[in-house]
mmCIF file of the N, C-alpha and C atoms, coordinates in Angstrom:
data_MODEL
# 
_entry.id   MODEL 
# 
loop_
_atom_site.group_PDB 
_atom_site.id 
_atom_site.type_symbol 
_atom_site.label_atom_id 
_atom_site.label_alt_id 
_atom_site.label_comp_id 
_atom_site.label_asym_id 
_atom_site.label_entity_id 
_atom_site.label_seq_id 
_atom_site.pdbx_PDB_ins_code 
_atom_site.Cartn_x 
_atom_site.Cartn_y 
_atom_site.Cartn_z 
_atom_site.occupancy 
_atom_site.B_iso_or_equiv 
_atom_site.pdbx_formal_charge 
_atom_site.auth_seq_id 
_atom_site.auth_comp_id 
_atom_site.auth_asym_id 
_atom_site.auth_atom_id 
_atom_site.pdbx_PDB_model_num 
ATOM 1   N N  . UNK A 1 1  ? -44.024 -28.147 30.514 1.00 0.00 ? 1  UNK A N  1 
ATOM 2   C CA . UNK A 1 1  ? -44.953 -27.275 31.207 1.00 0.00 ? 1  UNK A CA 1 
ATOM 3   C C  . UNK A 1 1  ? -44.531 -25.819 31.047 1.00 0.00 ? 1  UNK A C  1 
ATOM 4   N N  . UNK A 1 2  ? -45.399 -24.986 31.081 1.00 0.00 ? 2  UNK A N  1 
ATOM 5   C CA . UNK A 1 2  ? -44.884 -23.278 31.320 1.00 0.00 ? 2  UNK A CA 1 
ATOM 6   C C  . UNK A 1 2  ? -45.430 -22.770 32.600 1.00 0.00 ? 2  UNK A C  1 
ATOM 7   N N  . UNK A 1 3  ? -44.445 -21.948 32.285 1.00 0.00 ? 3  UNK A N  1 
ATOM 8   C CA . UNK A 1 3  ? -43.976 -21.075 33.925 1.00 0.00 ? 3  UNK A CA 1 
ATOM 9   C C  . UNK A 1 3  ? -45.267 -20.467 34.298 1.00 0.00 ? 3  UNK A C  1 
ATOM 10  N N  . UNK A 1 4  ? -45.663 -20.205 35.355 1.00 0.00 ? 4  UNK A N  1 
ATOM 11  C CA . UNK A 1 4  ? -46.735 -19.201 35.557 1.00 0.00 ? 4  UNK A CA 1 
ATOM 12  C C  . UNK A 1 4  ? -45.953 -18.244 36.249 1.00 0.00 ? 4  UNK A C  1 
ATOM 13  N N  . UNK A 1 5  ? -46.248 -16.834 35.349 1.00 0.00 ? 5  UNK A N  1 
ATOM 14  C CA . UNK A 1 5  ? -45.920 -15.586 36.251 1.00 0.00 ? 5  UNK A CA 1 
ATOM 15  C C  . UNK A 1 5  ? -47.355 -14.940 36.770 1.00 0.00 ? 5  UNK A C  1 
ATOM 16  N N  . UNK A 1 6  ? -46.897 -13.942 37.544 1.00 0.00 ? 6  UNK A N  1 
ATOM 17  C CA . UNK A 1 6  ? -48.202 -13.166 38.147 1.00 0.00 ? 6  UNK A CA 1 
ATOM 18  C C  . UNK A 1 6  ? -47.994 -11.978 37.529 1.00 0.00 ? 6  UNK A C  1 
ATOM 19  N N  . UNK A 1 7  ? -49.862 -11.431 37.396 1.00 0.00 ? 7  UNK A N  1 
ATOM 20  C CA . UNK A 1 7  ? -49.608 -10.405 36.623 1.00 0.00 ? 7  UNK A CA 1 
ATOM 21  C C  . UNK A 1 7  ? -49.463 -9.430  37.228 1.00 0.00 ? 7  UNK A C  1 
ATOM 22  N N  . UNK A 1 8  ? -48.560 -8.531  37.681 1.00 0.00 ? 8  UNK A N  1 
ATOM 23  C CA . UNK A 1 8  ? -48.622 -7.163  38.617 1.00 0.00 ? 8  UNK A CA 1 
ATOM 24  C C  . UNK A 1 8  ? -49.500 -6.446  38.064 1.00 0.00 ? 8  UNK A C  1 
ATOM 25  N N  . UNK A 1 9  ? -49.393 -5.109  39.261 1.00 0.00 ? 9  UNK A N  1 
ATOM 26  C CA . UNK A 1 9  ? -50.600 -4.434  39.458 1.00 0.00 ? 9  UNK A CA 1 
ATOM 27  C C  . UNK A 1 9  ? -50.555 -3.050  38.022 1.00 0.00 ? 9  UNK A C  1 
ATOM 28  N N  . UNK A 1 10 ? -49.455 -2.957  37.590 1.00 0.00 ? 10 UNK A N  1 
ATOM 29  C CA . UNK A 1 10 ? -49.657 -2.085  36.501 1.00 0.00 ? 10 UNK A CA 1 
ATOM 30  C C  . UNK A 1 10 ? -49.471 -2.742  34.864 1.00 0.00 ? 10 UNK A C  1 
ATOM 31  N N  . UNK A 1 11 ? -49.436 -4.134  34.543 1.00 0.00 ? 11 UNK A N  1 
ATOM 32  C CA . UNK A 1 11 ? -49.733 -4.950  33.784 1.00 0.00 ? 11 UNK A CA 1 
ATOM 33  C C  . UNK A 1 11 ? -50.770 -5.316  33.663 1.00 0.00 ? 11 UNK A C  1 
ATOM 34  N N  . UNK A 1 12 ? -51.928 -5.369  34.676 1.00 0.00 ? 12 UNK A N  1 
ATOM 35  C CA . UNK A 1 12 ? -53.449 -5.411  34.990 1.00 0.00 ? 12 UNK A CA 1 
ATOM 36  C C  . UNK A 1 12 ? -53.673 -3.908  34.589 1.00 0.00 ? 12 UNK A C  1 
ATOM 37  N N  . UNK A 1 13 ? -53.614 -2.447  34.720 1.00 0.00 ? 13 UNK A N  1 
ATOM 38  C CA . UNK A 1 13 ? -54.001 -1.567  34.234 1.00 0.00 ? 13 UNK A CA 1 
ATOM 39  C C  . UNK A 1 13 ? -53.763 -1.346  32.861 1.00 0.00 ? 13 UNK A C  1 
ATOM 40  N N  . UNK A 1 14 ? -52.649 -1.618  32.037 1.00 0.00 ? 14 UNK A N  1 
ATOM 41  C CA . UNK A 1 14 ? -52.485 -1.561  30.828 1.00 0.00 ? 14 UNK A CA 1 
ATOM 42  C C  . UNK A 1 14 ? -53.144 -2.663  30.187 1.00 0.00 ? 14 UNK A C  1 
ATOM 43  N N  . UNK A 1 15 ? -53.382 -4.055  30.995 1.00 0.00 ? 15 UNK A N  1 
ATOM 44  C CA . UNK A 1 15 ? -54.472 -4.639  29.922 1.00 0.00 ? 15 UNK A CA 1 
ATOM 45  C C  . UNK A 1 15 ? -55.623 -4.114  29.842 1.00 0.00 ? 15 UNK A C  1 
ATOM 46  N N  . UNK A 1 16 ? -56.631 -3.280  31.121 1.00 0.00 ? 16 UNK A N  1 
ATOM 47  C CA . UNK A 1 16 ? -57.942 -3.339  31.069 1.00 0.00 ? 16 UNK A CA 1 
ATOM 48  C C  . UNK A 1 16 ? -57.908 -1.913  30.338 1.00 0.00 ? 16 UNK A C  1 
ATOM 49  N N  . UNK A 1 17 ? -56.744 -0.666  30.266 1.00 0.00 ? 17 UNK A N  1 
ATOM 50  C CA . UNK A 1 17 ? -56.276 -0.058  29.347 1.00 0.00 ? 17 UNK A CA 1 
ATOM 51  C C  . UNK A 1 17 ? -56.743 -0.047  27.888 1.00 0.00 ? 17 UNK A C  1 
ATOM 52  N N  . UNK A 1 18 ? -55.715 -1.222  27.416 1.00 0.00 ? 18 UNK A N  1 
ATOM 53  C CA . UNK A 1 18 ? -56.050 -2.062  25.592 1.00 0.00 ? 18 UNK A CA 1 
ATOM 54  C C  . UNK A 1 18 ? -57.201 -2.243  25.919 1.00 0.00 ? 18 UNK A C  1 
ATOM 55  N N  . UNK A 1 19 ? -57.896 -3.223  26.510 1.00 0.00 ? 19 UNK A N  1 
ATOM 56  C CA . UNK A 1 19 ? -59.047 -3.891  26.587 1.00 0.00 ? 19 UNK A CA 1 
ATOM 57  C C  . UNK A 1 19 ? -60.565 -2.099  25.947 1.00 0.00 ? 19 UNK A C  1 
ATOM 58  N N  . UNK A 1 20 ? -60.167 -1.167  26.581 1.00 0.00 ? 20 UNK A N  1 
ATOM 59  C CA . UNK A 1 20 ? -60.758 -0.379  26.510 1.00 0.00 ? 20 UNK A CA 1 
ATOM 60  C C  . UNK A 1 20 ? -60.941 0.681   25.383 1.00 0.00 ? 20 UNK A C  1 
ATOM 61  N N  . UNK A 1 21 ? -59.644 0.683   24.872 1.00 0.00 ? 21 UNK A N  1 
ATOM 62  C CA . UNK A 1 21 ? -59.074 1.122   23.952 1.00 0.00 ? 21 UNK A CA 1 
ATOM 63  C C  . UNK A 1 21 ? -60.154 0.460   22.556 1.00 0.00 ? 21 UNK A C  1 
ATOM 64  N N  . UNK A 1 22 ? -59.709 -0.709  22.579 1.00 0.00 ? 22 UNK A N  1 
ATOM 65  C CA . UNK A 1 22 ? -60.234 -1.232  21.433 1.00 0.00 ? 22 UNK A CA 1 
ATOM 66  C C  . UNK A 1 22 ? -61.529 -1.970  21.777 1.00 0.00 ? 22 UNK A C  1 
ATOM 67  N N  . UNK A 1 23 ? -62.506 -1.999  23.115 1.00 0.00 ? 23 UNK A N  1 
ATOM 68  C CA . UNK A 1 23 ? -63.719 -2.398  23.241 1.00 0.00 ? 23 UNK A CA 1 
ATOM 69  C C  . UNK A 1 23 ? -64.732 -1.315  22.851 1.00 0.00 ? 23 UNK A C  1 
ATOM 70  N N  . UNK A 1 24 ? -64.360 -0.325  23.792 1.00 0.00 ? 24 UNK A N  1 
ATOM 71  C CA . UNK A 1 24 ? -65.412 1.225   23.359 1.00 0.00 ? 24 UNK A CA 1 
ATOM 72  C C  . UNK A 1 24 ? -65.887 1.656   22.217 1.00 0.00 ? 24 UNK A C  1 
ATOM 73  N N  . UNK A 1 25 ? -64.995 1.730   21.053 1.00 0.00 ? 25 UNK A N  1 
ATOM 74  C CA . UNK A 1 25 ? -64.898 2.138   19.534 1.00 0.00 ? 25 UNK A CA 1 
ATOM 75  C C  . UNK A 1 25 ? -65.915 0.629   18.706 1.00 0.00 ? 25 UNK A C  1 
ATOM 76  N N  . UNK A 1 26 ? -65.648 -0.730  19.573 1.00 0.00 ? 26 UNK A N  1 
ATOM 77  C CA . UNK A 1 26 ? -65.999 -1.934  18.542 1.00 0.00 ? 26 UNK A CA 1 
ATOM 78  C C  . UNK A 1 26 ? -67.564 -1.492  19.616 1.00 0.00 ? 26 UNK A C  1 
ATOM 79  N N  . UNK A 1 27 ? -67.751 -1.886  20.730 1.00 0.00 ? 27 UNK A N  1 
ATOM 80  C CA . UNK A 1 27 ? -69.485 -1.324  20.752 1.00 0.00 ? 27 UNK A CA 1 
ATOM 81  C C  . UNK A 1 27 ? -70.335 -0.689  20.298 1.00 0.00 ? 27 UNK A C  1 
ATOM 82  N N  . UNK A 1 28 ? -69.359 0.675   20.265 1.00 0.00 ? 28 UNK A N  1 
ATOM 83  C CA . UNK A 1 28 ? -70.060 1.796   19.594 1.00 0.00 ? 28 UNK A CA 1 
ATOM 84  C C  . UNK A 1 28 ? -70.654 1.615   18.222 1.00 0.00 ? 28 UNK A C  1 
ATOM 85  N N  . UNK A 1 29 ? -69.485 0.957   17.292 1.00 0.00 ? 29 UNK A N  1 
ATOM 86  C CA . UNK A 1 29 ? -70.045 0.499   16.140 1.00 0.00 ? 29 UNK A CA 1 
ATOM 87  C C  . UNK A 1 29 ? -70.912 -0.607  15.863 1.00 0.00 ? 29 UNK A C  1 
ATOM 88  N N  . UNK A 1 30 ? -71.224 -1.459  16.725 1.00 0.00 ? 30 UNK A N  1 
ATOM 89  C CA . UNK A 1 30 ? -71.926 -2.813  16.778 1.00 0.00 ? 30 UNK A CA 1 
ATOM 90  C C  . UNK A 1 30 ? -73.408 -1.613  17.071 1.00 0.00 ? 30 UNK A C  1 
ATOM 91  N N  . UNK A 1 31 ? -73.568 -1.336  18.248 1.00 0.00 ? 31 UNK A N  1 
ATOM 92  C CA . UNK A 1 31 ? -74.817 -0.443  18.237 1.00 0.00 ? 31 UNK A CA 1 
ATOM 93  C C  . UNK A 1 31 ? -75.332 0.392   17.139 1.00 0.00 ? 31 UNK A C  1 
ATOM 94  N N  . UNK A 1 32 ? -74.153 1.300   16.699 1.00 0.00 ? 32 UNK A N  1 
ATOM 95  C CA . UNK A 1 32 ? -74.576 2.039   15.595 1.00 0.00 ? 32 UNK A CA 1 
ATOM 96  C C  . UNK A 1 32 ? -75.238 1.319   14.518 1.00 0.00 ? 32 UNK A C  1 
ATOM 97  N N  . UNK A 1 33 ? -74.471 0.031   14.076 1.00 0.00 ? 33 UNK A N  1 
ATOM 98  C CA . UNK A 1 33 ? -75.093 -0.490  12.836 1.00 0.00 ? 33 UNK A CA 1 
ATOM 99  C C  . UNK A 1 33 ? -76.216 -1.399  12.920 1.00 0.00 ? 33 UNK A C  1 
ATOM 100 N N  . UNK A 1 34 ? -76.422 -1.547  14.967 1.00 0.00 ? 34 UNK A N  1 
ATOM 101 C CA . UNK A 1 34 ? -78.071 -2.242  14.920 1.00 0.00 ? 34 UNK A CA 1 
ATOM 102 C C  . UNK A 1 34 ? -79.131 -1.010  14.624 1.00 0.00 ? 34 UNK A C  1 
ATOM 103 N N  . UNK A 1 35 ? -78.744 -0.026  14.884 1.00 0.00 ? 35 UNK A N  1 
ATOM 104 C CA . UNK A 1 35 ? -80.175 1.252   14.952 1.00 0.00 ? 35 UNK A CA 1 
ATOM 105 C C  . UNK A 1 35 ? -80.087 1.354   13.695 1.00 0.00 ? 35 UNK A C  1 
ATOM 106 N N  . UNK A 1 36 ? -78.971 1.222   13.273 1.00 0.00 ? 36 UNK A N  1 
ATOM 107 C CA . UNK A 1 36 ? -79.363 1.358   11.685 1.00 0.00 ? 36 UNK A CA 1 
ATOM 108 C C  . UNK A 1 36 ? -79.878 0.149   10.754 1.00 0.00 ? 36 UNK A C  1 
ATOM 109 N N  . UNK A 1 37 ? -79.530 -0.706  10.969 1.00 0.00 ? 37 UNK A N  1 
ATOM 110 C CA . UNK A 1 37 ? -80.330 -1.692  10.330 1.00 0.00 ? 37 UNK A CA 1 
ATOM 111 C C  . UNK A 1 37 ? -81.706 -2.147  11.382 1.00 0.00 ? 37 UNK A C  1 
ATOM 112 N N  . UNK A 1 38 ? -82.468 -1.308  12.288 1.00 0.00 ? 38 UNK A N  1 
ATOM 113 C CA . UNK A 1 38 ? -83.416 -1.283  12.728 1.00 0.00 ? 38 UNK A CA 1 
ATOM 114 C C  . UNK A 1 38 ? -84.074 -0.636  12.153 1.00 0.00 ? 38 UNK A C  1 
ATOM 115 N N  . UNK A 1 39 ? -83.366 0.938   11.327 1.00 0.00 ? 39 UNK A N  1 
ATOM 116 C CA . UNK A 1 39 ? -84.346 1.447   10.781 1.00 0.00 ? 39 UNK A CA 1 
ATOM 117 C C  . UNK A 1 39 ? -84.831 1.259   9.496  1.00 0.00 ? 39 UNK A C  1 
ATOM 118 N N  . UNK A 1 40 ? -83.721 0.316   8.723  1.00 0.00 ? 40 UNK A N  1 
ATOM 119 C CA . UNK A 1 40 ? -84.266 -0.459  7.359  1.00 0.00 ? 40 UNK A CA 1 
ATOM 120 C C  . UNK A 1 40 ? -85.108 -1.716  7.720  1.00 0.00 ? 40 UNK A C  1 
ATOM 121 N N  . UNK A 1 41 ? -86.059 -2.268  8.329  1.00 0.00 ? 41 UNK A N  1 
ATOM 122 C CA . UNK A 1 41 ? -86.738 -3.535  8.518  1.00 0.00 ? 41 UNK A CA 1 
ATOM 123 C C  . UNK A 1 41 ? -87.766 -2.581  9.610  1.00 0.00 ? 41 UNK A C  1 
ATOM 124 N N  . UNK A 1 42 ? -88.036 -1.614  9.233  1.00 0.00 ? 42 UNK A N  1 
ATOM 125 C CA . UNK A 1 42 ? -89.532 -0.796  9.977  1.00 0.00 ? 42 UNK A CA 1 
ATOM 126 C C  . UNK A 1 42 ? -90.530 -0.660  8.661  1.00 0.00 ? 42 UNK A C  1 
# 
């Protein structure tokens, strides 16, 4: 079996941190390349 630790309260800010880090930039580009391939199929 493995251990369960708890995640403290500034191990929870540095994940949602990363999480942000590298979510913001991958949306941005997922959107960008729907408007753009929205505007090739008009």
């Amino acid at each position: 079996m493995t251990e369960h630790t708890d995640i403290s309260g500034q191990n929870t800010v540095k994940l949602v941190l990363a999480w942000a880090f590298v979510g913001i930039p991958l949306t941005w580009g997922v959107l960008q390349t729907l408007a753009n391939a929205m505007q090739l199929f008009q």
